[in-house]
N, C-alpha and C positions, 0 to 999 in steps of 0.2 A: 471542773477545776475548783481547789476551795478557796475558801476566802485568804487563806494565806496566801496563797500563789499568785490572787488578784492581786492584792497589796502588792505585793512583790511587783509585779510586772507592771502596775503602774508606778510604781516611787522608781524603777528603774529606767521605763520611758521616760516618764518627767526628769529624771538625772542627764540623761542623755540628749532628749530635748535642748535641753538650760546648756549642759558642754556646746552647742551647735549653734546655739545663741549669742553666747557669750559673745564670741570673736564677730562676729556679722553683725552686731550692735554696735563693737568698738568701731569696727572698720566704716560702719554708717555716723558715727556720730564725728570722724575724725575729719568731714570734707568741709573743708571752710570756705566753699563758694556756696550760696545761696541759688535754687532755681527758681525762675522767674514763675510764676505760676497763671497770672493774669495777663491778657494784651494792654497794651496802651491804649487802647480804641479808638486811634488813627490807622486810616486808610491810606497807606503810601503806595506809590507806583514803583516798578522793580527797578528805575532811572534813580527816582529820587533817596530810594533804600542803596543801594551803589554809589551813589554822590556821596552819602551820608560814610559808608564803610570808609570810602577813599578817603575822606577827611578825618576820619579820626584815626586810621591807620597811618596819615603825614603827620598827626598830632604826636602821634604812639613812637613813631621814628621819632621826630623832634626830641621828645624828651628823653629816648634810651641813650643818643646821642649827647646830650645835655649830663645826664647822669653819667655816662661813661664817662666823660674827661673830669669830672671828680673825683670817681673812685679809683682805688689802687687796683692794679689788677696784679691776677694770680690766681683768685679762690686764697685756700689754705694759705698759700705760702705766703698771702698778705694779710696772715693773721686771722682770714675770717673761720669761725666755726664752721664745719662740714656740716651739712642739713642731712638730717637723717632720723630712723623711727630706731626708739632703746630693743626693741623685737619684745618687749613683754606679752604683748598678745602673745606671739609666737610662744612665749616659754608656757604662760597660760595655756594655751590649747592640748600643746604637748601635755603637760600634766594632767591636765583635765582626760585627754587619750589615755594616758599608761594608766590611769586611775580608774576610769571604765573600764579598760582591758583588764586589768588585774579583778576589779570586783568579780567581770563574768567567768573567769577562770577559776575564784575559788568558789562559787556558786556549781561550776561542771566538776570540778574537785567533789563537792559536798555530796554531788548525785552521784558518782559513780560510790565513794565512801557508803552511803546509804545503801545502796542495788547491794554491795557486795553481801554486807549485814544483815538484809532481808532474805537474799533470795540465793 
């Protein structure tokens, strides 16, 4: 293989690497819960861990409750904004796809153009 074909075939790996990247770095950096990574380094008993859940799940009721008879209900229809993602990753990727696709096709273009010319 000559050195032009290595070049080649590595700036196209790395191209297509980077397209495969892209979206799976946004999709990782878009999670806004943190994971815990360390223990507390209490030792609880599986009674005391259960006591513990029960309690803050009456806690967790208590206030959804609380919160519910303030707000309006409906969603949308009481005005609030629909939650949702703009899909730009999406249209990125795509592009990023038709954009590889089309390079390696005028590359299979070029080789058969050349065969015919030489050979």
């Amino acid at each position: 293989m000559s050195r032009q074909l290595t070049l080649r075939f590595a700036v196209l790996t790395a191209v297509a690497t980077g397209a495969m990247l892209v979206p799976v770095g946004a999709a990782v950096a878009d999670d806004p819960t943190p994971t815990p990574t360390a223990a507390t380094g209490e030792d609880k008993t599986a009674a005391e861990k259960k006591a513990e859940d029960a309690k803050k799940a009456k806690e967790l009721e208590a206030r959804k409750a609380k919160a519910g008879k303030d707000l309006p209900r409906g969603g949308v229809a009481a005005g609030e904004a629909p939650a949702g993602d703009t899909g730009t990753g999406t249209l990125v990727g795509s592009a990023t796809g038709a954009l590889l696709l089309a390079g390696a096709g005028t590359i299979v273009l070029r080789r058969r153009a050349a065969g015919r010319h030489n050979g």
